[in-house]
One Martini backbone bead per residue (centre of mass of N, CA, C, O) as a GRO file, in nm:
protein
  384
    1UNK     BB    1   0.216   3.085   1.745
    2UNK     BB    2  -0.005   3.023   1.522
    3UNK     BB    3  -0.275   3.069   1.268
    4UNK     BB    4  -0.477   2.992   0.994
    5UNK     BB    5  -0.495   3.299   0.888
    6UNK     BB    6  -0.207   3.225   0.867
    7UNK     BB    7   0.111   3.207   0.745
    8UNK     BB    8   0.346   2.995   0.790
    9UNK     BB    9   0.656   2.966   0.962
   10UNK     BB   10   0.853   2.780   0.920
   11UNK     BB   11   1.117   2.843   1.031
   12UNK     BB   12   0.980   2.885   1.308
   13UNK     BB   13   0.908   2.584   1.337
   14UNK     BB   14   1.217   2.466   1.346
   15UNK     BB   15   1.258   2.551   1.646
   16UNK     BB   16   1.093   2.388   1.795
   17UNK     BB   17   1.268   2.165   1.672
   18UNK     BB   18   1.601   2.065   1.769
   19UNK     BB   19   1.701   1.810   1.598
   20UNK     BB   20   1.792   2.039   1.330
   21UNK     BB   21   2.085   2.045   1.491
   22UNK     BB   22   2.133   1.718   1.445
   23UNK     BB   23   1.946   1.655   1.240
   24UNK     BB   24   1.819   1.491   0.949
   25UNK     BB   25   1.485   1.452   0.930
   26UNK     BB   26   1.354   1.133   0.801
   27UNK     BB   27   1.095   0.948   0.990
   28UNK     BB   28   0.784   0.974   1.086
   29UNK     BB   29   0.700   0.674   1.016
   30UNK     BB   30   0.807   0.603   1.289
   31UNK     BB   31   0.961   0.823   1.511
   32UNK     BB   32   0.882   1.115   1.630
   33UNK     BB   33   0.999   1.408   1.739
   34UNK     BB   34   0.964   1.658   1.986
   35UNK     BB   35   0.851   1.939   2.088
   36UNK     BB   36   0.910   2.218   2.297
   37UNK     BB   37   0.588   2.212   2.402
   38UNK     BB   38   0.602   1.906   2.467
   39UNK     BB   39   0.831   1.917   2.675
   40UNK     BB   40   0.715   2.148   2.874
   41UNK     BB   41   0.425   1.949   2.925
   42UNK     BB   42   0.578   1.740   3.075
   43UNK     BB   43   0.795   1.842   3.266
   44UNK     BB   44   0.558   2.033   3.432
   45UNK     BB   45   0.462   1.765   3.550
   46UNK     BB   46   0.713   1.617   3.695
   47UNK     BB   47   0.718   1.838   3.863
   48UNK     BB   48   0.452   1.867   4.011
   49UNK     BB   49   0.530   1.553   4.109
   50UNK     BB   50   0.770   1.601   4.277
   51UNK     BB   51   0.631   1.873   4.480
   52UNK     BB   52   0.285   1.746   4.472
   53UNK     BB   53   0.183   1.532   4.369
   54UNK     BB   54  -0.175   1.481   4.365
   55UNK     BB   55  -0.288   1.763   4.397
   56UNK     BB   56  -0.311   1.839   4.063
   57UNK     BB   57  -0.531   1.611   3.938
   58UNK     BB   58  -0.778   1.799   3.860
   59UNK     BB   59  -0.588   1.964   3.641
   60UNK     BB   60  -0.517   1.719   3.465
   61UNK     BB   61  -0.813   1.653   3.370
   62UNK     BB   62  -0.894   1.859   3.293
   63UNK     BB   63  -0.676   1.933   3.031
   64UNK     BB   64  -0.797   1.615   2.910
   65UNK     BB   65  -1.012   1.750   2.787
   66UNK     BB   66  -0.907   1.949   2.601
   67UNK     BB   67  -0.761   1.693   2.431
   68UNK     BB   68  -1.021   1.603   2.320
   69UNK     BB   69  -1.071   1.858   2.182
   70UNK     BB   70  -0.855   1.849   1.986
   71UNK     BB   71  -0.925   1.563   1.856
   72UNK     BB   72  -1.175   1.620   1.753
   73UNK     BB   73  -1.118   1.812   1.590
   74UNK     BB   74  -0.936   1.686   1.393
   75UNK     BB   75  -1.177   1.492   1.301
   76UNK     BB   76  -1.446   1.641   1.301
   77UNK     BB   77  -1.634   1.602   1.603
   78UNK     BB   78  -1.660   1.481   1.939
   79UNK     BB   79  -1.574   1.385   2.256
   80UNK     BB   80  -1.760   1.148   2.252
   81UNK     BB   81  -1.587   0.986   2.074
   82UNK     BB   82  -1.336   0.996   2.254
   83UNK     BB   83  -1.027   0.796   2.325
   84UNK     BB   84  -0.780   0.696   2.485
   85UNK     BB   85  -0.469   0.552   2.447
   86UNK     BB   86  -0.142   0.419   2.374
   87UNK     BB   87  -0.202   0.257   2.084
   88UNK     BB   88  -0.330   0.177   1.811
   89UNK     BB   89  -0.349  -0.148   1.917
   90UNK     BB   90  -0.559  -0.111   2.112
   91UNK     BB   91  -0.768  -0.026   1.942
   92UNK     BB   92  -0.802  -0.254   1.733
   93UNK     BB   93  -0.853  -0.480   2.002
   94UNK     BB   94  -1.158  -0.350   2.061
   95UNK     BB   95  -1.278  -0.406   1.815
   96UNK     BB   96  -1.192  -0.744   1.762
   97UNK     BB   97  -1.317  -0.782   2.059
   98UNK     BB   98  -1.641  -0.627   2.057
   99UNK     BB   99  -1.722  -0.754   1.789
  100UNK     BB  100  -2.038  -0.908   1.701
  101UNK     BB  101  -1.948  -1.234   1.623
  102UNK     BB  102  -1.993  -1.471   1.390
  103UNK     BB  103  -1.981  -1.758   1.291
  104UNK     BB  104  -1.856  -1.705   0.937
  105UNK     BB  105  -1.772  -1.451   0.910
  106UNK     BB  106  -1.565  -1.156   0.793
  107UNK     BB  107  -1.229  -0.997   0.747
  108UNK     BB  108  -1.105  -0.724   0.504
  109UNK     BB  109  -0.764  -0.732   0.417
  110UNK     BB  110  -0.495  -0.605   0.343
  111UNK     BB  111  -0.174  -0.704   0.302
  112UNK     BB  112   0.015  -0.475   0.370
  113UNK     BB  113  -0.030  -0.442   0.648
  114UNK     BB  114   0.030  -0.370   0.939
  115UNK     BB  115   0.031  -0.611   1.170
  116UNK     BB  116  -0.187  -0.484   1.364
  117UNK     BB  117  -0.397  -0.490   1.156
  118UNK     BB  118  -0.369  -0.841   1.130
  119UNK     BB  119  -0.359  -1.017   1.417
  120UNK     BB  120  -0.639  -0.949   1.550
  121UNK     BB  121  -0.788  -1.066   1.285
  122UNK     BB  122  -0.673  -1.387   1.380
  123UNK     BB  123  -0.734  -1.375   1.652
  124UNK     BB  124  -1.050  -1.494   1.542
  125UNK     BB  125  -1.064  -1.823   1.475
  126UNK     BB  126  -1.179  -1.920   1.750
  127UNK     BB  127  -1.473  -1.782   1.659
  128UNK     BB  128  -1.499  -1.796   1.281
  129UNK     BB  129  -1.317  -1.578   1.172
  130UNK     BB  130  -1.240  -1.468   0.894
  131UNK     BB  131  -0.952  -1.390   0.687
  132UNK     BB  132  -0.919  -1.120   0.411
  133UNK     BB  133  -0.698  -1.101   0.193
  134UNK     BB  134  -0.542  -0.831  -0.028
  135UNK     BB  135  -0.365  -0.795  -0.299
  136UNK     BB  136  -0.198  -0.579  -0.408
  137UNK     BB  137  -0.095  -0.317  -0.714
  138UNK     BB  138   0.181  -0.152  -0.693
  139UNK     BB  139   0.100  -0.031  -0.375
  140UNK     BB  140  -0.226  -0.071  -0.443
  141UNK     BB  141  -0.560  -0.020  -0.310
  142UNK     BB  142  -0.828  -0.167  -0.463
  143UNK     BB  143  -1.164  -0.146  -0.427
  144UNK     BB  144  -1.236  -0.369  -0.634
  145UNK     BB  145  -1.097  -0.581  -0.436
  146UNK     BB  146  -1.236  -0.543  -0.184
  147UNK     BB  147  -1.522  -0.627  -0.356
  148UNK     BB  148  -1.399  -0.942  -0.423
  149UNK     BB  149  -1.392  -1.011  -0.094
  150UNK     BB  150  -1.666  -0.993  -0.044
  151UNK     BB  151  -1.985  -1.082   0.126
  152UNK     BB  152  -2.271  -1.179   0.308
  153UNK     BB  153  -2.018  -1.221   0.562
  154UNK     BB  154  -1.891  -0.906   0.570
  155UNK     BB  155  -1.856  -0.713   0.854
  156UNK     BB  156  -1.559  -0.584   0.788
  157UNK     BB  157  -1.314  -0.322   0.711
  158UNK     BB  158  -0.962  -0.301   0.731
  159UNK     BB  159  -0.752  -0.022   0.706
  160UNK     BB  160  -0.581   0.245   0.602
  161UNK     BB  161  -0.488   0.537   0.531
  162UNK     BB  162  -0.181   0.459   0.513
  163UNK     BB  163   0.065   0.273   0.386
  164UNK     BB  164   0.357   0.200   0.554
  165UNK     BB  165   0.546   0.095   0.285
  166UNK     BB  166   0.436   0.299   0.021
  167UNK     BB  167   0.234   0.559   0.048
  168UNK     BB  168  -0.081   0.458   0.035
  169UNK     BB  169  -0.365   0.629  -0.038
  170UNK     BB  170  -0.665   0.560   0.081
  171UNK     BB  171  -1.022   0.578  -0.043
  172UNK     BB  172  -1.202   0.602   0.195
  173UNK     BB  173  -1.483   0.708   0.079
  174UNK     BB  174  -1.490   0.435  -0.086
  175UNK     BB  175  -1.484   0.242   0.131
  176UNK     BB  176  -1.728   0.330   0.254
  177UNK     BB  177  -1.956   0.333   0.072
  178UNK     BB  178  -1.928   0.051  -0.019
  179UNK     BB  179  -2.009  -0.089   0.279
  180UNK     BB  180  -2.226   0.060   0.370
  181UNK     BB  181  -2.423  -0.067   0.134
  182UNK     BB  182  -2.379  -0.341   0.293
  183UNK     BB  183  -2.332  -0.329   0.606
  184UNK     BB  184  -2.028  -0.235   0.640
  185UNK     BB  185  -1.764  -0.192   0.850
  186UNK     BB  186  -1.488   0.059   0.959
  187UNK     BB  187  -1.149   0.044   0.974
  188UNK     BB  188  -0.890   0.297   1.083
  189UNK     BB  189  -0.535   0.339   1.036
  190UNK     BB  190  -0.411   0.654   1.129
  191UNK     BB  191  -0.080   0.695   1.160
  192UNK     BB  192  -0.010   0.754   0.839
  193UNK     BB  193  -0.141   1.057   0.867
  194UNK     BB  194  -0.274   1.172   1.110
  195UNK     BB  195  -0.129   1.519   1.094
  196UNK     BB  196  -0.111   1.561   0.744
  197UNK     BB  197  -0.402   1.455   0.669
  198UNK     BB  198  -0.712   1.563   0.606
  199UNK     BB  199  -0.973   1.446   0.842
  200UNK     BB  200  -1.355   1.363   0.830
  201UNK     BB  201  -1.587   1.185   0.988
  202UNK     BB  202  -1.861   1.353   0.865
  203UNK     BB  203  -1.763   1.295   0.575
  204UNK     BB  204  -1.614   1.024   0.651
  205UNK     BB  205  -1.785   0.763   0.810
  206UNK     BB  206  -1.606   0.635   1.041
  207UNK     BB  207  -1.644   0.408   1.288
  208UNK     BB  208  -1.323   0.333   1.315
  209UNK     BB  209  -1.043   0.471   1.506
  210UNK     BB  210  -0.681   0.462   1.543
  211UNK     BB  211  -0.373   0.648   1.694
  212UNK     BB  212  -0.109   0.739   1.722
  213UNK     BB  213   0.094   1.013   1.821
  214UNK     BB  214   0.451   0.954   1.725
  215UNK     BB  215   0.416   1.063   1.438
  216UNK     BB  216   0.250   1.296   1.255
  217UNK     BB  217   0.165   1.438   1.545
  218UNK     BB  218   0.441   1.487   1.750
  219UNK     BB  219   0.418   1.304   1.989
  220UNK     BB  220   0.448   1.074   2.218
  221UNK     BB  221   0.468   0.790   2.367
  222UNK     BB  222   0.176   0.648   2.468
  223UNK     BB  223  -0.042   0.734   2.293
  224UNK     BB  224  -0.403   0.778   2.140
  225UNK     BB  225  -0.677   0.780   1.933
  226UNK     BB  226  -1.003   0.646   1.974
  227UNK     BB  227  -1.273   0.607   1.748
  228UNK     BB  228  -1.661   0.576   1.817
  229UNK     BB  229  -1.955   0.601   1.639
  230UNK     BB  230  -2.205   0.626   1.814
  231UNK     BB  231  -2.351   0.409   1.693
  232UNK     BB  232  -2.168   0.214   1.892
  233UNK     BB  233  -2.145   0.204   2.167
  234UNK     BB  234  -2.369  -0.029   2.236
  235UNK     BB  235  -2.209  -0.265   2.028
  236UNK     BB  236  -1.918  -0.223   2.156
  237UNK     BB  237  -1.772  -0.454   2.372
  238UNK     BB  238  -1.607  -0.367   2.652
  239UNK     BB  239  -1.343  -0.564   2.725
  240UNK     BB  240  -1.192  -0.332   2.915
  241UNK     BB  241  -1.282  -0.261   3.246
  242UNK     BB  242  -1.332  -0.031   3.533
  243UNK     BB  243  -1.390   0.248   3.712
  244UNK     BB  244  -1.385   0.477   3.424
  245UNK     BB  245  -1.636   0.320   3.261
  246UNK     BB  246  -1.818   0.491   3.441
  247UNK     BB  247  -2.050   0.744   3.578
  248UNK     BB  248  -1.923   0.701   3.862
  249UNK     BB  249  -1.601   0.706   3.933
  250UNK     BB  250  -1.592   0.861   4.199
  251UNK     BB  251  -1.751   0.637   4.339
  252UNK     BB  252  -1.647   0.381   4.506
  253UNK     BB  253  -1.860   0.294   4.707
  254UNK     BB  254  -2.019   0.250   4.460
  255UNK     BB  255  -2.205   0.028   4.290
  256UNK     BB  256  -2.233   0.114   3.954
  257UNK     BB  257  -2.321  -0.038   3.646
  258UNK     BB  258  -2.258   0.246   3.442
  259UNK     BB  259  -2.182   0.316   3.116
  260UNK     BB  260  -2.084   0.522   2.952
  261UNK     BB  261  -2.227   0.756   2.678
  262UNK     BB  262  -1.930   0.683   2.556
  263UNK     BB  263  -1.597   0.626   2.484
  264UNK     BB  264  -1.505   0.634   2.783
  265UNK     BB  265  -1.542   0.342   2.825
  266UNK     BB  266  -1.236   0.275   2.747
  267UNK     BB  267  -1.092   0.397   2.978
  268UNK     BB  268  -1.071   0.207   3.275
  269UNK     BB  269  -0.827   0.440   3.412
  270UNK     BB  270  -0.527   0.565   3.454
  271UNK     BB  271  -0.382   0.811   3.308
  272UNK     BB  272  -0.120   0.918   3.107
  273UNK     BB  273  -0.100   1.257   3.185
  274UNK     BB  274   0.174   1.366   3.064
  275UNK     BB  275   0.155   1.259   2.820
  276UNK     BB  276  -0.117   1.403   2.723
  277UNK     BB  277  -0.003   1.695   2.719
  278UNK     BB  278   0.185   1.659   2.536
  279UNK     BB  279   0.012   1.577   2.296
  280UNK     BB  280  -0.172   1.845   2.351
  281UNK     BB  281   0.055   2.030   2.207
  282UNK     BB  282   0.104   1.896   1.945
  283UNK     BB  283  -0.207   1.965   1.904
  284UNK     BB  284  -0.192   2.237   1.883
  285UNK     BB  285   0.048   2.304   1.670
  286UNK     BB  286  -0.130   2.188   1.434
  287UNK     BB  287  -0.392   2.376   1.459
  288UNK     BB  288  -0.259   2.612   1.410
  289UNK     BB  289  -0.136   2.566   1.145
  290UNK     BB  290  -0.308   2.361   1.014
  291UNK     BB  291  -0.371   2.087   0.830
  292UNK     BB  292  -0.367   2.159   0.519
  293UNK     BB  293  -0.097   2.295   0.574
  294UNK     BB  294   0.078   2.083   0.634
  295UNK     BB  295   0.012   1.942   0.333
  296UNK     BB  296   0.094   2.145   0.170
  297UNK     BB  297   0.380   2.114   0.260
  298UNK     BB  298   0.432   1.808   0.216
  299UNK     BB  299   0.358   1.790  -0.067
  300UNK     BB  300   0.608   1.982  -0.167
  301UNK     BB  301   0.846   1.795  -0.052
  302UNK     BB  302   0.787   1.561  -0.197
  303UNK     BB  303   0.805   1.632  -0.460
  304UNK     BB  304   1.015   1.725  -0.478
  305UNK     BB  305   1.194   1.495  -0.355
  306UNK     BB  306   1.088   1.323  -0.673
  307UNK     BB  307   1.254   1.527  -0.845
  308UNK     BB  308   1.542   1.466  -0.709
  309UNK     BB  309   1.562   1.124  -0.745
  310UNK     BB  310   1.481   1.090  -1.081
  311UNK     BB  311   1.673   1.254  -1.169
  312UNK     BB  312   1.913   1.070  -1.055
  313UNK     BB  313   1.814   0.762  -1.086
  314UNK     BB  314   1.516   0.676  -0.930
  315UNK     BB  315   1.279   0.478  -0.813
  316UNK     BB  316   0.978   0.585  -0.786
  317UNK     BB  317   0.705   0.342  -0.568
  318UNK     BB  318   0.522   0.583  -0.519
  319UNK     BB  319   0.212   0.725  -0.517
  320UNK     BB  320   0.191   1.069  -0.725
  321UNK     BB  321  -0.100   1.085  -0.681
  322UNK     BB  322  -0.319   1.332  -0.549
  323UNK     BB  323  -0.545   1.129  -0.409
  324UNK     BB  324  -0.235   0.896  -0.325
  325UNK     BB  325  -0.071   1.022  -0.150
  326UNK     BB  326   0.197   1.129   0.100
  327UNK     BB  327   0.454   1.174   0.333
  328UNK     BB  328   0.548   0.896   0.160
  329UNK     BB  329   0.822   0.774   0.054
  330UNK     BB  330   0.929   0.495  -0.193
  331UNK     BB  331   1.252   0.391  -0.276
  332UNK     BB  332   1.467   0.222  -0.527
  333UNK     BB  333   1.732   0.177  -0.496
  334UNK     BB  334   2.043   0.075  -0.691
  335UNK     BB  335   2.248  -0.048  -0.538
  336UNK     BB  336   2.226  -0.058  -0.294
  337UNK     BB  337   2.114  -0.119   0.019
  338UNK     BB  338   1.891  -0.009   0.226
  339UNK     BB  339   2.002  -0.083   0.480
  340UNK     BB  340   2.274   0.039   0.404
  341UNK     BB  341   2.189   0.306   0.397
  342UNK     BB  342   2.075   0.403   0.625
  343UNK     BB  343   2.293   0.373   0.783
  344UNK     BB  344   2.486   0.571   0.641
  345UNK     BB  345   2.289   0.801   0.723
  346UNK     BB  346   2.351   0.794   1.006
  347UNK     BB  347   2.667   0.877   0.995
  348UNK     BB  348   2.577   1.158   0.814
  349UNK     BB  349   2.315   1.298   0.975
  350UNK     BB  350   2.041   1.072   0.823
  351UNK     BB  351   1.717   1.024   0.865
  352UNK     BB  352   1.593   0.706   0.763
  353UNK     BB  353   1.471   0.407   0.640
  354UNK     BB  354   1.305   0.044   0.563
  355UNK     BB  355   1.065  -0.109   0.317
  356UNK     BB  356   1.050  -0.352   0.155
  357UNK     BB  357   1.387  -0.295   0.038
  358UNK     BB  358   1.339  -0.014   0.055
  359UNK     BB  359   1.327   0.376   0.085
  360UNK     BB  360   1.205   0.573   0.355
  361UNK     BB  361   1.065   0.874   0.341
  362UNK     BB  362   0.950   1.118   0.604
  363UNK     BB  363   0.859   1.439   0.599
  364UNK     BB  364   0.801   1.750   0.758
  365UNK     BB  365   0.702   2.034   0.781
  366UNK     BB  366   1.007   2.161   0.904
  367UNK     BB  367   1.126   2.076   0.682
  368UNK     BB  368   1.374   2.119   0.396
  369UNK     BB  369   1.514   2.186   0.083
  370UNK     BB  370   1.787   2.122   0.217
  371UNK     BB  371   1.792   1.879   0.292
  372UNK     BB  372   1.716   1.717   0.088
  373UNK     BB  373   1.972   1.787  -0.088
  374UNK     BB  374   2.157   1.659   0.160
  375UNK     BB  375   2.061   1.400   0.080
  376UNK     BB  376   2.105   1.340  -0.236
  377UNK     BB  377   2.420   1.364  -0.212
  378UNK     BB  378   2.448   1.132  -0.062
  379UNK     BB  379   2.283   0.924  -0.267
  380UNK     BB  380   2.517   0.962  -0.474
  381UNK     BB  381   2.757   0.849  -0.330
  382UNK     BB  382   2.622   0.578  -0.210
  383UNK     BB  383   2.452   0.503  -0.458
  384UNK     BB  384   2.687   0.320  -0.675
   0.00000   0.00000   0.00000
């Protein structure tokens, strides 16, 4: 469609988005539309399984294979960093359930956490190991409360890319510093990021990420990227092994039970074909675009965003620091509640939504500042 060293064209790219001809689409921090690319490399695998069944299965492997490598590019890794998932929470079941815990352990969360990032790690008290919860300061993760909460036993520290319900990004380089700097190793929750705003896990050496891809990715629900950073393969216990965890895995009559030498070993059986190669189409359409520009376009349209909202007399409660910023937008309606605000802009035809009593607005590169304009003008008429 277009390369990193064109200026996108973002008119050009609504197109790609059918969704843009029925609604202002602003909820991507929920489940986002997906594109006619993804749409086309769905169809066409349910087509070929309509009329030749798994004859053409192994052009389906070695495709997921190429989606492997576009995940990695997107992370700036290898290949063998990565596994597939279904969603992000299985990915931190697998960190959860496979870290070498100790009674007595500790791994600390912010506690504004999407519950999927909370659970987990609760879920480990028949084992001894503690959660520390973290509370924010007016929607904000400081790494020095994260420092506050760590001891001789912390593990683990779990955090998001971003918070999901404020739009704070997290300082993920500090707070890798911060950990590495005592033994203490990093997961990173990156669905509220991962499409929209450029990480390198090279640059910032996160042990371990999961993220969904129906979020800022444009993937279909039911994908998503698991990264294991090598040094851990190891050491993190694959708790749900199968088949496909094997260095043979084709080889059905001999059991040799030797695990792949890569995260491939938490894939455990049958992947999810045409879900990953839809998924495989909407990461190349981002990667074409350049994630940079991605983040450069959504920082445009947020930022204006928030000077028609405040023009208005509404409070932005998410940081626009320009370190702390993201995607999201989350707004303190003025005299109606978010919730119901929602539901009006949905009878208008703008998708928006709500969290933490708040609205949250979450823009993607397609969308534009006609949309921004015809949402304040809701807001305008409804919010008062």
């Amino acid at each position: 469609m277009m390369t990193p060293s064109m200026p996108p064209d973002w008119q050009r790219l609504r197109e790609e988005f059918p969704v843009t001809q029925r609604w202002v689409f602003l909820d991507h921090a929920a489940v986002s539309p997906i594109s006619r690319s993804a749409h086309a490399a769905l169809t066409a695998w349910v087509e070929d399984v309509l009329y030749n069944g798994e004859v053409n299965e192994p052009t389906w492997e070695s495709e997921i294979e190429n989606v492997r490598t576009a995940a990695a590019q997107l992370l700036d890794t290898s290949p063998e960093c990565i596994a597939f998932v279904k969603n992000t929470s299985e990915g931190i079941g697998f960190v959860a359930e496979g870290f070498p815990w100790q009674p007595g352990d500790n791994v600390v969360v912010p506690a504004d956490e999407y519950p999927s990032n909370v659970y987990p790690w609760q879920n480990l008290a028949c084992r001894g190991v503690e959660v520390r919860l973290v509370p924010s300061r007016s929607g904000r993760v400081l790494v020095d409360d994260l420092r506050a909460a760590m001891d001789g036993r912390t593990r683990l520290v779990a955090v998001s890319f971003v918070e999901f319900a404020t739009g704070f990004r997290v300082p993920l380089a500090d707070v890798v510093e911060l950990c590495h700097a005592r033994g203490v190793q990093v997961f990173v929750d990156a669905i509220q990021g991962l499409g929209a705003i450029p990480l390198s896990v090279r640059e910032i050496p996160i042990d371990f990420l999961s993220a969904g891809s129906h979020k800022w990715l444009l993937g279909p629900v039911g994908a998503g990227i698991f990264y294991v950073r090598s040094d851990w393969w190891d050491f993190l216990h694959p708790v749900s092994v199968g088949w496909k965890s094997v260095v043979r895995h084709w080889d059905f009559t001999t059991l040799d039970f030797r695990l792949k030498p890569s995260a491939l070993r938490w894939e455990n059986g049958t992947l999810s074909a045409g879900i990953l190669l839809a998924f495989g189409a909407a990461l190349r359409l981002l990667l074409q675009l350049g994630i940079p520009q991605v983040w450069q376009r959504i920082e445009a349209l947020t930022d204006e965003l928030c000077q028609l909202l405040e023009s208005g007399g509404w409070q932005i409660y998410s940081s626009r620091l320009a370190q702390e910023k993201s995607g999201i937008v989350s707004v303190v309606p003025r005299h109606q509640t978010a919730r119901q605000l929602v539901r009006q802009a949905r009878q208008a035809g703008m998708i928006i939504n709500h969290r933490a009593g708040r609205l949250r607005i979450s823009p993607h590169a397609y969308n534009n500042s006609e949309e921004l304009t015809r949402l304040i003008e809701f807001l305008q008429r409804a919010d008062t």
